[in-house]
Every structure is written in C-alpha cells, then in structure tokens.
C-alpha positions as CSV (number, residue, x, y, z in Angstrom):
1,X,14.7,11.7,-14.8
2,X,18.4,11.3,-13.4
3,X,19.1,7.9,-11.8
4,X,21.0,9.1,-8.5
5,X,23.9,6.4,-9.0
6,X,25.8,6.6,-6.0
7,X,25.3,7.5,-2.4
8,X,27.2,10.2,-0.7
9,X,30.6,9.2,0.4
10,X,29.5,9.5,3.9
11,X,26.7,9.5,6.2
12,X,27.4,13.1,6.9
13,X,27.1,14.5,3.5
14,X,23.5,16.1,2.3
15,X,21.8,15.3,-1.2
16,X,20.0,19.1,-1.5
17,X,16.7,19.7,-3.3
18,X,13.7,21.6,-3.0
19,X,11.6,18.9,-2.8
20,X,12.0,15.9,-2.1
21,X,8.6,12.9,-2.9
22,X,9.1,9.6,-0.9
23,X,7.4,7.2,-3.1
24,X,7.7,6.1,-6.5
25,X,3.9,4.9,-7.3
26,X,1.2,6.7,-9.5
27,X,1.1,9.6,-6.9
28,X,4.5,10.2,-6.1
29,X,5.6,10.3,-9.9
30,X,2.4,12.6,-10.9
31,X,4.1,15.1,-8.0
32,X,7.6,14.6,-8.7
33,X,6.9,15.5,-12.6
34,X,5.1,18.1,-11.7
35,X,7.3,20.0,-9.4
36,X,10.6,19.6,-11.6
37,X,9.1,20.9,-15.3
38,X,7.4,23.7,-12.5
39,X,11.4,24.5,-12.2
40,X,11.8,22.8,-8.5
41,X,15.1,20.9,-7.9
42,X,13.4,17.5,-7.1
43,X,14.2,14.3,-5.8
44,X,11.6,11.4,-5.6
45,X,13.0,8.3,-3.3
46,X,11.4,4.7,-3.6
47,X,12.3,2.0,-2.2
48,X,11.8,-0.1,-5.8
49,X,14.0,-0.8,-8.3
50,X,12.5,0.7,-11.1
51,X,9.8,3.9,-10.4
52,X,5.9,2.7,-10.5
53,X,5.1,1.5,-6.8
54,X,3.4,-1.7,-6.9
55,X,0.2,-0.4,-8.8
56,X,2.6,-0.1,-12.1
57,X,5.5,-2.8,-10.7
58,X,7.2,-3.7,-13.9
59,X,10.2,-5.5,-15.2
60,X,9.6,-4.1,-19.2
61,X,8.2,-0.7,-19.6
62,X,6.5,-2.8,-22.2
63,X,4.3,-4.1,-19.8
64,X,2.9,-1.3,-18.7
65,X,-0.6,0.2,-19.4
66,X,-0.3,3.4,-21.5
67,X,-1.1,5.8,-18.5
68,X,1.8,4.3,-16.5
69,X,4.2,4.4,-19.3
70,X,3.5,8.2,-20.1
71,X,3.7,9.2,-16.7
72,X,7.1,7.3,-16.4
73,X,8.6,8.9,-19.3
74,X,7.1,12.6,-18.5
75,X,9.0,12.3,-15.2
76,X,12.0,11.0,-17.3
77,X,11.5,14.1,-19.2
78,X,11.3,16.3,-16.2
79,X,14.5,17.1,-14.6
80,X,13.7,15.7,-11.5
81,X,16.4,12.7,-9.9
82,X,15.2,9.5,-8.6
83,X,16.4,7.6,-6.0
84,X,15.9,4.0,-6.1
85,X,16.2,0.8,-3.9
86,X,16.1,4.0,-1.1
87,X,14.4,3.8,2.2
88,X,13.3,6.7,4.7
89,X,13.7,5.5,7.9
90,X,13.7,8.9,10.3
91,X,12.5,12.5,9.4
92,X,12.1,15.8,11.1
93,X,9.1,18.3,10.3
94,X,12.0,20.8,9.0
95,X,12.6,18.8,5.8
96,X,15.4,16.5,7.2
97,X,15.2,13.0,6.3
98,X,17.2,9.8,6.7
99,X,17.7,7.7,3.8
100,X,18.9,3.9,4.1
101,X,20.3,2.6,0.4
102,X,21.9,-1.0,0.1
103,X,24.1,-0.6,3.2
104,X,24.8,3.2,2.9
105,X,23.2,6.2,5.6
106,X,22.5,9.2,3.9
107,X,20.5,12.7,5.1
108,X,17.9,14.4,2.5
109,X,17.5,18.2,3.1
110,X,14.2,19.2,1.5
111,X,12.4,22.6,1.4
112,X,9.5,20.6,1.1
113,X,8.5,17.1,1.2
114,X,5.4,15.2,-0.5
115,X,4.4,11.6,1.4
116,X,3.5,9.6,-1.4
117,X,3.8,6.4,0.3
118,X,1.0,3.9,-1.0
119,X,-0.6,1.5,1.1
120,X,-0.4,-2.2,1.8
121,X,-2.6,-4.9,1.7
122,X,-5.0,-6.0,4.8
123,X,-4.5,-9.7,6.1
124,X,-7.5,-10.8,8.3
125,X,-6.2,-14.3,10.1
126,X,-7.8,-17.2,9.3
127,X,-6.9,-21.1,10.1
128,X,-4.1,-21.6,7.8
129,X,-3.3,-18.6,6.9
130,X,0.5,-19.0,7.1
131,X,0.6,-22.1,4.7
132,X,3.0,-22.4,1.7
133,X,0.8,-21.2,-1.0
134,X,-0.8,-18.8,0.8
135,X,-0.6,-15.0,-0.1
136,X,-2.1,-11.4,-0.3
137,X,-4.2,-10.7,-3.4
138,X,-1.7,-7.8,-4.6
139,X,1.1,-10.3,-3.4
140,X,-0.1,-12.3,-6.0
141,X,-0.4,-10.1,-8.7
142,X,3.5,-8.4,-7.7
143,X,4.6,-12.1,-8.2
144,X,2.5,-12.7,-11.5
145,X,3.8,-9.6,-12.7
146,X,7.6,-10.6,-11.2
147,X,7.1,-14.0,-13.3
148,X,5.6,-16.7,-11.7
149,X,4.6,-19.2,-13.5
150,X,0.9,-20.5,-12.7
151,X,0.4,-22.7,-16.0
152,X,-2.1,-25.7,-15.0
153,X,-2.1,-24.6,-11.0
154,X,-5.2,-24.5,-9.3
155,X,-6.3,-20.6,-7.5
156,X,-8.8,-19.0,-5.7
157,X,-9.0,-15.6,-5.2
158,X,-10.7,-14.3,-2.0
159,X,-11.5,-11.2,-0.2
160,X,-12.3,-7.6,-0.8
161,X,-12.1,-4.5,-3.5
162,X,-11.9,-3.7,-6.4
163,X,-8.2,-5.5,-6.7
164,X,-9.4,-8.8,-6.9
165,X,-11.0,-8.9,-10.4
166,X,-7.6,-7.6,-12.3
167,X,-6.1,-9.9,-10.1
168,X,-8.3,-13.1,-11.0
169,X,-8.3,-11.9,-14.6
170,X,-4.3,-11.9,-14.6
171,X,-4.0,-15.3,-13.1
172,X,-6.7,-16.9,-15.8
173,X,-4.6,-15.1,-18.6
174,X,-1.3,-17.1,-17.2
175,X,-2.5,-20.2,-17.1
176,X,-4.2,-20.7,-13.6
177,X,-7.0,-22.8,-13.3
178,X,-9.4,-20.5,-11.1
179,X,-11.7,-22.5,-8.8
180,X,-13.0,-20.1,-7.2
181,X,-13.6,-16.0,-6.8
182,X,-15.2,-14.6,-4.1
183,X,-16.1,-11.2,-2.7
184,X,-17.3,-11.0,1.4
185,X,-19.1,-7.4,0.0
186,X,-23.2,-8.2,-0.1
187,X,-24.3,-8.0,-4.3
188,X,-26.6,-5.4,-3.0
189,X,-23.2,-3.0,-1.8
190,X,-21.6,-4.0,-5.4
191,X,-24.4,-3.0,-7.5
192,X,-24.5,0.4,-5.5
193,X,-20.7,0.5,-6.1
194,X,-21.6,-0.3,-9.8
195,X,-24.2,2.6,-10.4
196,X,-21.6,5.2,-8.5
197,X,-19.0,4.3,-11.7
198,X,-21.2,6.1,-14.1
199,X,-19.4,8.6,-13.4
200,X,-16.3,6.9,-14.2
201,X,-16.9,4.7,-17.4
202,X,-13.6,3.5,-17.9
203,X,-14.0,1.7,-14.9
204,X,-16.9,0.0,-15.7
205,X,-15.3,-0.6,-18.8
206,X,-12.2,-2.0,-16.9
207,X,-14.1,-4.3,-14.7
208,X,-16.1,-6.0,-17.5
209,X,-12.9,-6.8,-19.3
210,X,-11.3,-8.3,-16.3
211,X,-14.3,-10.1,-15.7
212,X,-14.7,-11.8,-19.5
213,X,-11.2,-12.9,-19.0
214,X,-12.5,-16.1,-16.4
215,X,-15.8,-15.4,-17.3
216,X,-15.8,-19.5,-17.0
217,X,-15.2,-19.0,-13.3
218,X,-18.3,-18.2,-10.7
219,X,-18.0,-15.0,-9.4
220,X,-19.5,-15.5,-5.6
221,X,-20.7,-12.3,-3.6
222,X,-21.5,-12.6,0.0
223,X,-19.0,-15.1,0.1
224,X,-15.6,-15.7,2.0
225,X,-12.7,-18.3,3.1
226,X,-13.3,-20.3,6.1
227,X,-10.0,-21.7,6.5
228,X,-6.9,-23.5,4.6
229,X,-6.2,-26.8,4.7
230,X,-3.3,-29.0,3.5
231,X,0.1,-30.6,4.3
232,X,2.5,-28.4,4.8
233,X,1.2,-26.2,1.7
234,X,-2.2,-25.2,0.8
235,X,-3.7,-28.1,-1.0
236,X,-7.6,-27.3,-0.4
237,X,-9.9,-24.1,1.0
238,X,-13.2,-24.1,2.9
239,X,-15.9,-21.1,1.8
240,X,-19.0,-19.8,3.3
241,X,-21.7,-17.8,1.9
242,X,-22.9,-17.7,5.6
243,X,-25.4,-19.9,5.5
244,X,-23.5,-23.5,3.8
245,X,-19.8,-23.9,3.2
246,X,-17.7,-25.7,0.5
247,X,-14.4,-26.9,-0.2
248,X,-11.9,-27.2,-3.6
249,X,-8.6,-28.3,-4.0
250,X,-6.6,-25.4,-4.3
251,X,-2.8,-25.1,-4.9
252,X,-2.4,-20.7,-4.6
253,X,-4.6,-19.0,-2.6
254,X,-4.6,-15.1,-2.8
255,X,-7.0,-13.8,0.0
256,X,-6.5,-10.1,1.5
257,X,-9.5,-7.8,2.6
258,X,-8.5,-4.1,0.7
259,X,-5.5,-1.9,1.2
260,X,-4.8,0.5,4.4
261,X,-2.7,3.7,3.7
262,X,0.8,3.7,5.0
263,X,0.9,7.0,6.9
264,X,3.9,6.3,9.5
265,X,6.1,8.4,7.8
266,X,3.4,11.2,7.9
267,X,2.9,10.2,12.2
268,X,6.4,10.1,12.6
269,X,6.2,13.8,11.4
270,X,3.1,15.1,13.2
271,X,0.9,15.2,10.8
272,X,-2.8,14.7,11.6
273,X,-4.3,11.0,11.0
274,X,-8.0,10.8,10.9
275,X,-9.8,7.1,10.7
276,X,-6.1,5.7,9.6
277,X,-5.8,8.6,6.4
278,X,-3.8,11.5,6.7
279,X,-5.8,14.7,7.0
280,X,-4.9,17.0,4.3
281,X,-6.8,20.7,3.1
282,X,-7.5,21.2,-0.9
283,X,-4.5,21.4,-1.9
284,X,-2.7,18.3,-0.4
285,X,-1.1,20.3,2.7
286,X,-0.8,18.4,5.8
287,X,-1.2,19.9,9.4
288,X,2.4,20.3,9.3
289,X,3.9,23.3,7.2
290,X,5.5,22.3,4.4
291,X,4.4,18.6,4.4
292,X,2.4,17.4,1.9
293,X,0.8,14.3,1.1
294,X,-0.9,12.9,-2.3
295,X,-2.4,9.4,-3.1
296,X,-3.1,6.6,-0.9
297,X,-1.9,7.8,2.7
298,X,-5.0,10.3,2.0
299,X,-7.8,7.7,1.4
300,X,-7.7,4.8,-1.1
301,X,-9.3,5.8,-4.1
302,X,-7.2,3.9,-6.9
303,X,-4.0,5.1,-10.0
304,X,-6.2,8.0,-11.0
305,X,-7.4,9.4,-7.9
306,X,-3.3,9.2,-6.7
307,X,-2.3,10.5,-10.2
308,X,-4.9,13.7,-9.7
309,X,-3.5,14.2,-5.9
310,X,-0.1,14.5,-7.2
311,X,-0.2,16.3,-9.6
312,X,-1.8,19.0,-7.0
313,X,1.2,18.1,-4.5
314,X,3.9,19.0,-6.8
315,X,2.2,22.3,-8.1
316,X,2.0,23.6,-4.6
317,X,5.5,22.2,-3.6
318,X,6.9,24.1,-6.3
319,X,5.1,27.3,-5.1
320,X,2.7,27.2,-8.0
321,X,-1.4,27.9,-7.7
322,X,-2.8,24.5,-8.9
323,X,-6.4,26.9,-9.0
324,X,-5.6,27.4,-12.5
325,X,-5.9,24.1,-13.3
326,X,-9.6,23.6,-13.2
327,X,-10.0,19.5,-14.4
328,X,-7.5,18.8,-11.7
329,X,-9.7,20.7,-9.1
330,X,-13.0,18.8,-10.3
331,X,-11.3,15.8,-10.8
332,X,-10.0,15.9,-6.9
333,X,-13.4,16.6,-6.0
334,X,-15.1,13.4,-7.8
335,X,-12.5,11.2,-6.5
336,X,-12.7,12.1,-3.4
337,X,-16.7,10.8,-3.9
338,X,-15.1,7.7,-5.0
339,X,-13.0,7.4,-2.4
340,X,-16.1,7.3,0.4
341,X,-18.2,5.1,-2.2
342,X,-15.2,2.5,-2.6
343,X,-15.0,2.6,1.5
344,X,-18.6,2.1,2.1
345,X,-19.5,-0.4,-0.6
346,X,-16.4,-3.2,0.3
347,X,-17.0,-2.5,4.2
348,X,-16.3,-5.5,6.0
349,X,-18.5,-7.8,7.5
350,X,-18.2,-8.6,11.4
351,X,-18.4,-12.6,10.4
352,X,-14.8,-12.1,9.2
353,X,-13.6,-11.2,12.8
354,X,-14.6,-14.4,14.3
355,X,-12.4,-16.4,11.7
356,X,-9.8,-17.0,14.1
357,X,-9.1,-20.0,16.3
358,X,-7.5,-20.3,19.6
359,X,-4.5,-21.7,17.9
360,X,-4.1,-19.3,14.8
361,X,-1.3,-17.2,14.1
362,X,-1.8,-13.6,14.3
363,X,1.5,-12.1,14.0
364,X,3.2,-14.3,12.1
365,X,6.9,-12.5,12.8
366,X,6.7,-13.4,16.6
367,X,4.5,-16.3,15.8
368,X,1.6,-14.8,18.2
369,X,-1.6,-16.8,18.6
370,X,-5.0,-15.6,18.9
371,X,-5.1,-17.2,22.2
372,X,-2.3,-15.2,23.6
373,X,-4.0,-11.7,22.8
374,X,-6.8,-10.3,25.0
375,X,-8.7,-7.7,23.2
376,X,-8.6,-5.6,26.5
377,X,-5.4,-4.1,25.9
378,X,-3.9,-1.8,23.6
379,X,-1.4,-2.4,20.9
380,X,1.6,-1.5,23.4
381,X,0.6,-3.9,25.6
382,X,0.2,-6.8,23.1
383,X,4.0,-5.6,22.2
384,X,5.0,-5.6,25.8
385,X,3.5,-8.9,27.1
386,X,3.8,-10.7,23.5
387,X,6.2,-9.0,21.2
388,X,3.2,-8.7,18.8
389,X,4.3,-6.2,16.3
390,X,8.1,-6.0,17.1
391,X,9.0,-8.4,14.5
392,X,10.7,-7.6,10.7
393,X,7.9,-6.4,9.2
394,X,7.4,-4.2,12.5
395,X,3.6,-4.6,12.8
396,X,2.8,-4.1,9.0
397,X,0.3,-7.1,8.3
398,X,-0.5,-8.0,12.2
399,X,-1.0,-4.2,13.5
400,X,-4.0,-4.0,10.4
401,X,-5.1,-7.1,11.5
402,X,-5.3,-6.4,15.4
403,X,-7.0,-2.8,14.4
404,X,-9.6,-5.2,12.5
405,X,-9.9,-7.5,15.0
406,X,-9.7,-5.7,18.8
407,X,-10.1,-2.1,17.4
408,X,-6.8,-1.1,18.6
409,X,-5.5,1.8,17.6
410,X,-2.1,2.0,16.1
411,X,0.8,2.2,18.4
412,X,3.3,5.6,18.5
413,X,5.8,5.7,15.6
414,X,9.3,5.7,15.7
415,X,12.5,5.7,13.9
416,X,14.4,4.0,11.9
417,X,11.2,3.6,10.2
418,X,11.1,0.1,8.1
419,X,12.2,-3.4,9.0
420,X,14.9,-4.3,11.3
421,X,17.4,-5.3,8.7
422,X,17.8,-1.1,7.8
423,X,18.0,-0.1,11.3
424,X,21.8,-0.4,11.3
425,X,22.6,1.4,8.9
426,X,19.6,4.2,9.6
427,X,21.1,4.2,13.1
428,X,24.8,5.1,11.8
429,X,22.6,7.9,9.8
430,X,20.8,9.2,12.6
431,X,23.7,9.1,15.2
432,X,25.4,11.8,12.6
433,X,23.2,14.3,14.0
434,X,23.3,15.1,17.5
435,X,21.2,17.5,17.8
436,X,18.2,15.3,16.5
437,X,16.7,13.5,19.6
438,X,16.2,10.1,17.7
439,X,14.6,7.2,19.6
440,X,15.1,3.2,19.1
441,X,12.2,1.3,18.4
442,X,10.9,-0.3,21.8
C-alpha cells in the first residue's frame, strides 16, 4: 500500500489508475487488494484517516481483530495506493470522479470504479433524542474505540441488529455500568435468526462471547426506548416492552435501529437501486458498465459478507474470472441468505413509528419538528417547504428517518456529494471541467 502524500498541484491535474475503490472498509480493501496483486494500477479513496471503514476503525493496528489486520497488511502488500482523509463529491459513469482532500480539488480518472461505500446508522426520532448523551449505537462504539472513557458511567443500549451486543459487550469491558439492553426484534424473530447461524458458527460463537461479557445485565427482547429525559443531558430513559414501561437513570444512551447502505454515489451515477440496495448481477456489476459495487451499498450482511463481495469486485475489475474461485462463489451465495435472514429477523415494528411527538425534532440540522412535516408529501417538498434534508449532514440521519416514518422515497442526488463544508472546494473541482454539466445542490 502507497500512502498518496500529496494532492496534485492543481485542480486540473488527473491521478490515473485502472481502478479506482471509493471506500476503505472490509469491502473496499478486500477489492482493492485484490485488483492490485491481479496487476491493476489501483487507487482506493476513503475518507478515514487510516484504511478500515468504521467496522475495523482503529487508532493501533494492535487493536484490530486478526481478519482486519491481515487484510490491512495484504493490501499493504499489494501495490495498490490509498488515498486518505479523501472525499468523492461528483462522478460521471465514464470513470471521472471528483475528489475533495483537506482543502484541495482533485479529478480521479478510472477505467473502472468499485462503490464500496458502507452504510450508516438508522435514527428513528424519539422525545429526546437530541440530548447531550445521546448517540447512535455504532457512534458509540467509533467513540469507545476513539477513546472515550466510560469508567463508572451509567448506559443503555437500545435498538436493532446484530450491532448492539458487540457494542454493549465493549461498553461493559470499559467500565460502563449497563442498565439496560434491549432489542425491539420479538425473541421469536431472534431465535429464527439464531438457528439460520448454524451455518455460520463463528457467529454464534461471536455472539455468546459478547454476550458473557455483561452477562450481569438483562438482555430485553420485544423491548424499546420510549423517550429521554433529563436537564440539558440525558440523565434517565423510559422503556416499553409494549404492554408496561420503565425508567433508569442513565448518563449514555446508544439507541439506533440497524444500518442503511449508502448508495448516493452509485444514484449519482445511474446505477439501479432496488428497496434502498444497489442492484448488482454475480459478479458485483452494476447496471452501469464498468461500475461495480461490493459490500454494504448491496445489502447489509456484515465484515465477511463485504470481505467476500470484494474480493469478487476487484477480480472482475482487474479483468480476471473470479469463476475459478469456487469458495468465493459459494461463500457469495450463503451470504447473500444471510443478508435476507438478517433483514427479516430485525424488521421493525410499526410501534416505533409512532414514537414521535408534535414537538420532536426530526431533522435535527434544520431543527424540523414532527409537527411541521405532513406525511402527504414527498421528500422534495419537505426540503422545499421546511429545508428538511438541506442541512450539513445533507439528509443522512433525517432522510432514513422520514423513509421510516412517511415512506418517502429518497430525493434525486446531486453533486458535490457530502456535507456543505466540501462543496467549495468540490465546486472549484468541478468548475475545471466544462464540459461536465454539474448541478448545485437545491
């Protein structure tokens, strides 16, 4: 792996490769690898400072399980470059992208590019929500893992997926006094999900260690927050199991319902999305030729699932026949069953749509009430009448949450892709090229 140092010396110049992988998690450094030891000039961009997405966010290599540390130093071993602390804000289907890095435009031409680009967590508004204290369960564990300290403070962790018991085990190993974790998902849909890992035992395996480590701490199905209360901060939570409620003190809450695949950079580019995933055949290819996608934009499905995908996505970027390789075509095939298992089993319950009062906030950016929103109209109307979704985080956690909530469907994209704070520079980018009818975000 070769640490791209510097950007070009101006917005005009082109960094050349044959493929270019934007995103540096399990997928996008499975693909990366791949391609380069297949003899492709690669480039993978991330927008992290160190290669491993969030899944494997580190500070010490260390740290790291032993699967994300040898895939980290194969890709080190590869040949290909990486591009950190990098952002695509624009592309074109014919391999052109924008790059935004510090305060420096750039242009990426690829022969062909791999969307690797993760997902992010999904924020279902309830009453105090927006405290001081409140947070995302993999915003908790990026923090944990980013050192905060949690010694003697009280938690609850709330929500959906698989991501919570790692998550609750972490905190208990740090020092956090758990008071509470709770999964909405029935125990009925869990011990479904349970039997389908028998085909993946280290999973099991996984889960029972994670759950030993606050084995002290009642696990609650069927069970979900109410609300936040406290002054200024979160200083207690209300729960339901549907049919009573109770409260604890609380100091850190970490509450999100699952992950949803980041796929704007794969609309911006006309690929097909299908149910919020982006469509792709058996061997990762998009509807778009030469665009390929791998891990998480395809269907959640977890490190090994994305590691599997992108593997595949850098064979066939590299022009190479991944048929030959017979446990990555079964492999793709089981976790693809995992994938519909893990959707159907943490479905979401239609109690957690009514959480919401009048009064709370749904986009928090343009500080957006319930009240305000009529679930009548579409998401470009809620922008137009209320600005919901135009703030910095450009409908990331509310556009999720109004899909949830109204069943809109997402708005059009458009560059500069990313928050507002890179659209300066992306535009300087951009504007370099005039024959590329680039539009501002509206």
């Amino acid at each position: 792996m070769t640490l791209v140092e510097k950007a070009p010396s101006s917005a005009t110049d082109v960094v050349e490769c044959d493929v270019a992988v934007v995103g540096g998690g399990p997928a996008g450094i499975a693909a990366a690898a791949r391609a380069a030891e297949s003899g492709a000039g690669t480039l993978l961009i991330d927008q992290g400072v160190h290669p491993g997405g969030q899944v494997w966010r580190h500070r010490n290599e260390a740290d790291l399980p032993h699967v994300a540390r040898r895939w980290i130093e194969r890709l080190g071993r590869s040949g290909a470059r990486v591009m950190t602390q990098s952002a695509v804000t624009d592309a074109t289907p014919d391999g052109l992208l924008r790059v935004v890095r510090g305060r420096a435009g750039m242009s990426v031409r690829a022969g062909t590019v791999v969307i690797a680009t993760g997902a992010r967590e999904l924020f279902i508004p309830y009453p105090g929500w927006t405290l001081p204290g409140a947070m995302g369960i993999g915003g908790g564990q990026a923090m944990l893992k980013g050192g905060l300290d949690v010694r003697g403070r009280r938690a609850v962790v709330a929500g959906s997926g698989p991501l919570i018991l790692p998550v609750a085990a972490a905190m208990a190993r740090s020092g956090a006094l758990l008071q509470g974790v709770l999964e909405q998902a029935s125990v009925g849909r869990l011990a479904s999900f349970g039997t389908s890992l028998l085909r993946h035992p280290s999973k099991l395996i996984d889960g029972a260690r994670y759950r030993s480590a606050f084995a002290c701490t009642a696990y609650r199905t069927g069970s979900w927050i109410v609300r936040a209360e406290g002054d200024g901060r979160v200083e207690r939570v209300v729960m339901t199991d549907g049919k009573r409620s109770w409260s604890r003190e609380c100091d850190l809450l970490c509450c999100s319902y699952g992950l949803v695949p980041n796929v704007d950079l794969a609309s911006l580019l006309g690929c097909v999305i299908d149910d919020g995933r982006v469509v792709v055949d058996d061997w990762q290819r998009t509807s778009v030729a030469r665009i390929l996608a791998a891990g998480e934009p395809t269907g959640i499905g977890g490190e090994l699932a994305a590691l599997t995908e992108g593997q595949i996505a850098g064979l066939v970027a590299a022009g190479r026949n991944p048929a030959g390789e017979a446990a990555l075509t079964r492999g793709r095939s089981s976790w693809l069953r995992f994938s519909g298992q893990l959707a159907t089993s943490f479905a979401l319950r239609d109690e957690l749509r009514h959480l919401a009062q009048a009064d709370t906030i749904v986009c928090r950016c343009e500080d957006v009430p319930r009240s305000r929103l009529d679930p009548s109209w579409t998401a470009r109307q809620a922008k137009l009448y209320t600005r919901t979704g135009m703030g910095p985080c450009q409908g990331a956690v509310c556009g999720a949450a109004c899909h949830f909530l109204f069943g809109w469907p997402a708005d059009r994209v458009r560059p500069p892709l990313g928050a507002p704070e890179v659209a300066a520079v992306a535009g300087s980018a951009i504007a370099t090229d005039a024959g590329h009818p680039s539009e501002s975000r509206a």
